[in-house]
C-alpha positions as a LaTeX table, in Angstrom:
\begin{tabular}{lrrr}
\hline
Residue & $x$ (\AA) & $y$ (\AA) & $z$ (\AA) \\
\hline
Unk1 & 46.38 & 15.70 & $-0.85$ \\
Unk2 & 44.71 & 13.97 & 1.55 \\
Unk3 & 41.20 & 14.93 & 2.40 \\
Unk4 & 40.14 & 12.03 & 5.11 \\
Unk5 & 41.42 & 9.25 & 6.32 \\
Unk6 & 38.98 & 6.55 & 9.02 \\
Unk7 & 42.04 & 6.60 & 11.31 \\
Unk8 & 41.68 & 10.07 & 12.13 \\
Unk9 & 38.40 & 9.19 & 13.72 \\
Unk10 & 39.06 & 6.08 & 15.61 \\
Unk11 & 40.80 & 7.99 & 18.72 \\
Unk12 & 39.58 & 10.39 & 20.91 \\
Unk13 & 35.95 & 10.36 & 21.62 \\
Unk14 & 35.20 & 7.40 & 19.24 \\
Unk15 & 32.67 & 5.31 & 20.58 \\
Unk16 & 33.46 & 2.17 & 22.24 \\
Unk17 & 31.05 & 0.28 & 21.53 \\
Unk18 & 31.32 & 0.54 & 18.20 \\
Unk19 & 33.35 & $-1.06$ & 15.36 \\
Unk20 & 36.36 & 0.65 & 13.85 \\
Unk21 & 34.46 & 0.90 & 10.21 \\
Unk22 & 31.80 & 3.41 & 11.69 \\
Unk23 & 34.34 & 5.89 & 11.64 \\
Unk24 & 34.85 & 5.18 & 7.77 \\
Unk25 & 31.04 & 5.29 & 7.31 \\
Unk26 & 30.77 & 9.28 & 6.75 \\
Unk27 & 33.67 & 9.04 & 4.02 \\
Unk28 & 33.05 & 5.77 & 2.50 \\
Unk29 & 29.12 & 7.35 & 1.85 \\
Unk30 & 30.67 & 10.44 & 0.03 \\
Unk31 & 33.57 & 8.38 & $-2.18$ \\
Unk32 & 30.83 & 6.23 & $-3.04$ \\
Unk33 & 28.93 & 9.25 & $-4.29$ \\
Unk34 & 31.53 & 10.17 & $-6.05$ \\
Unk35 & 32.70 & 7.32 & $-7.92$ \\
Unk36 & 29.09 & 6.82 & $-9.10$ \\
Unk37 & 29.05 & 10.31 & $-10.03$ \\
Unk38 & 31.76 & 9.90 & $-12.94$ \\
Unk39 & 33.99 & 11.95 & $-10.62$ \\
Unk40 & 36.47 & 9.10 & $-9.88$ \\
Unk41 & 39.86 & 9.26 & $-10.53$ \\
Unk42 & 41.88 & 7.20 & $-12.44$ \\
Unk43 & 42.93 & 4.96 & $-9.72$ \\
Unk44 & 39.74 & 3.59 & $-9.98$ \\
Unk45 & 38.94 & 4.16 & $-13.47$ \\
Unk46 & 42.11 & 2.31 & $-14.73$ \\
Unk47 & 44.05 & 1.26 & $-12.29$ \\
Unk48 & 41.40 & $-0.89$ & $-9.88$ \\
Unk49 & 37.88 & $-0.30$ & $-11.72$ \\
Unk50 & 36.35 & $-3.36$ & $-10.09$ \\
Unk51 & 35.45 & $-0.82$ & $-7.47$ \\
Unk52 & 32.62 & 1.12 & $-9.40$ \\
Unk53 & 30.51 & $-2.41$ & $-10.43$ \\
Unk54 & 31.02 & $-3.10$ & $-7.07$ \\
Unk55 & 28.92 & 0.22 & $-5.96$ \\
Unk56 & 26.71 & 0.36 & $-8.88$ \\
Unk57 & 25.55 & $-3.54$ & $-8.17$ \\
Unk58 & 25.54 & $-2.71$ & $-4.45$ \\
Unk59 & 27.69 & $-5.83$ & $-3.88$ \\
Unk60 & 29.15 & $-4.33$ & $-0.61$ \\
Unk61 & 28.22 & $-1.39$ & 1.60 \\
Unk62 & 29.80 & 1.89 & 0.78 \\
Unk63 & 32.26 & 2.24 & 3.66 \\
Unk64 & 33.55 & $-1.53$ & 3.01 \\
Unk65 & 33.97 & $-0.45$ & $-0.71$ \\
Unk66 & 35.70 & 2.51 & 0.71 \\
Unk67 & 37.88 & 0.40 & 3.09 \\
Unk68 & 38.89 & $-2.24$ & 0.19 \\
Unk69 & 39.39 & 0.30 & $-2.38$ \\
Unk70 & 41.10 & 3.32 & $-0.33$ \\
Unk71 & 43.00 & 1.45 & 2.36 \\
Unk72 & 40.77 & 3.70 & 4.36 \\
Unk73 & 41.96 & 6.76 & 3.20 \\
Unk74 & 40.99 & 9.81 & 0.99 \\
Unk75 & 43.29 & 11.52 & $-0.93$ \\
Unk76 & 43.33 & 13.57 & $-4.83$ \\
Unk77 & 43.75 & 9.96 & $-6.42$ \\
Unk78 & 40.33 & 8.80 & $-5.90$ \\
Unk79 & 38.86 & 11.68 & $-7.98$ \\
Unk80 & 39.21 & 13.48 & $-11.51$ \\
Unk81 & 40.01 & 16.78 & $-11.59$ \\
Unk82 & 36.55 & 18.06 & $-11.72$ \\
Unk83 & 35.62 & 15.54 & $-8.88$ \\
Unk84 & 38.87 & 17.44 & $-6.71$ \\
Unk85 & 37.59 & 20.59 & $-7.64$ \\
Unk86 & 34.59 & 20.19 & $-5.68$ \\
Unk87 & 35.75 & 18.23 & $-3.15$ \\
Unk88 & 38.24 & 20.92 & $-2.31$ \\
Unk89 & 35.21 & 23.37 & $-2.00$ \\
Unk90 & 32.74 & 21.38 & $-0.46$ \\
Unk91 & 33.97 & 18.13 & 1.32 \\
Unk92 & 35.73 & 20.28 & 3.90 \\
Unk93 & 33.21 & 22.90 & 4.30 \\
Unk94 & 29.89 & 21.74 & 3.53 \\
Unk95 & 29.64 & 17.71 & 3.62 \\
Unk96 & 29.68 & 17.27 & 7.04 \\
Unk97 & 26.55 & 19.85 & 8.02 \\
Unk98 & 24.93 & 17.82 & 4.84 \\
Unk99 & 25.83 & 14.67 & 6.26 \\
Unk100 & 24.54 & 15.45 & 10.15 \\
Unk101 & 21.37 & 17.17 & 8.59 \\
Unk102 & 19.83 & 14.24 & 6.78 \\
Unk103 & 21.65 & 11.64 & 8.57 \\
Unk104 & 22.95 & 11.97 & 12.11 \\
Unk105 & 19.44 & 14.09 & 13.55 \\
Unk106 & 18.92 & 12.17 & 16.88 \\
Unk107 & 21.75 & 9.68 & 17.23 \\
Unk108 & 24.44 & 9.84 & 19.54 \\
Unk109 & 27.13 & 10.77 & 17.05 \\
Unk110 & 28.09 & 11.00 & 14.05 \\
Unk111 & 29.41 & 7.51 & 13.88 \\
Unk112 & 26.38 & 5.70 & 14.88 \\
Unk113 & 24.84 & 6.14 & 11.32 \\
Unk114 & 24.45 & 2.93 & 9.70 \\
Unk115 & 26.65 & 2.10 & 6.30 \\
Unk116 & 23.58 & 0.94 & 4.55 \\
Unk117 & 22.29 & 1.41 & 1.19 \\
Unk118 & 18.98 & 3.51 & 2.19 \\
Unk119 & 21.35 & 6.38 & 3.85 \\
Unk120 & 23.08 & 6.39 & 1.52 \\
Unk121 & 20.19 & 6.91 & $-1.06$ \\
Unk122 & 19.23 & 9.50 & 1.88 \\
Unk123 & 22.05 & 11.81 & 1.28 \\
Unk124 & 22.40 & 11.25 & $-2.70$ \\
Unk125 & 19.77 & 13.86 & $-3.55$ \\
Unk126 & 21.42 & 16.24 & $-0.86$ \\
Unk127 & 25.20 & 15.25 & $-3.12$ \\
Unk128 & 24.09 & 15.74 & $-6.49$ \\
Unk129 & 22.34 & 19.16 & $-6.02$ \\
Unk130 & 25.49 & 20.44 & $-4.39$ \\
Unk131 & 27.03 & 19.30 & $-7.44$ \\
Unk132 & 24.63 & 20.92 & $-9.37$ \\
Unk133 & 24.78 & 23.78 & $-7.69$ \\
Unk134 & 28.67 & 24.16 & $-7.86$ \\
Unk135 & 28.96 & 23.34 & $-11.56$ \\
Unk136 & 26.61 & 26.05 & $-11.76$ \\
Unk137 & 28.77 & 28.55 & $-10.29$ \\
Unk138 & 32.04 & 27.86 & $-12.20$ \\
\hline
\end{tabular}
């Protein structure tokens, strides 16, 4: 299953004047997340784990890590099954009004956030209490 992919976003009313890894920043922020969260998969577990260091020493920005990693794409691979059971509740129907709450506010659109480090710590509280919340609930 496929649950993103930064192609989808690159058409349409994209900005111009931005770069094509913009619309990879909103994904690459909530893989990152994710990964970091013990939630990956085994594709980056096993398969490619020099992905994870690479987040946890901050060695690249999470959208690049995303890009490198995922071949810009988002799909049941990337995550364990606990981390597909909540992505399958919440990345569809709660990340993004997360994601434009504590990041987008004022900008232009969505894809003008920056991929730095400091949004990303931003939205990390906002991640793992959803998490929280959802294990919660099981």
């Amino acid at each position: 299953m496929k649950y993103d992919d930064a192609s989808w976003h690159y058409g349409g009313d994209f900005p111009a004047e931005l770069e094509q890894v913009a619309g990879a920043t909103h994904i690459g922020m909530f893989v990152a997340w994710a990964l970091l969260s013990g939630l990956g998969g085994k594709m980056h577990t096993q398969v490619f784990p020099d992905s994870i260091p690479k987040l946890s020493q901050r060695r690249s920005s999470p959208a690049q890590i995303f890009i490198e990693a995922c071949d810009e794409k988002f799909v049941d691979e990337d995550l364990n099954d606990e981390g597909n059971a909540f992505a399958s509740r919440y990345y569809e129907k709660g990340f993004s009004d997360d994601y434009f709450n504590i990041l987008v506010l004022d900008l232009p659109s969505v894809y003008h956030v920056e991929d730095t480090w400091d949004n990303f710590d931003l939205l990390k509280p906002i991640l793992d209490a959803r998490l929280a919340e959802w294990r919660k609930q099981k």
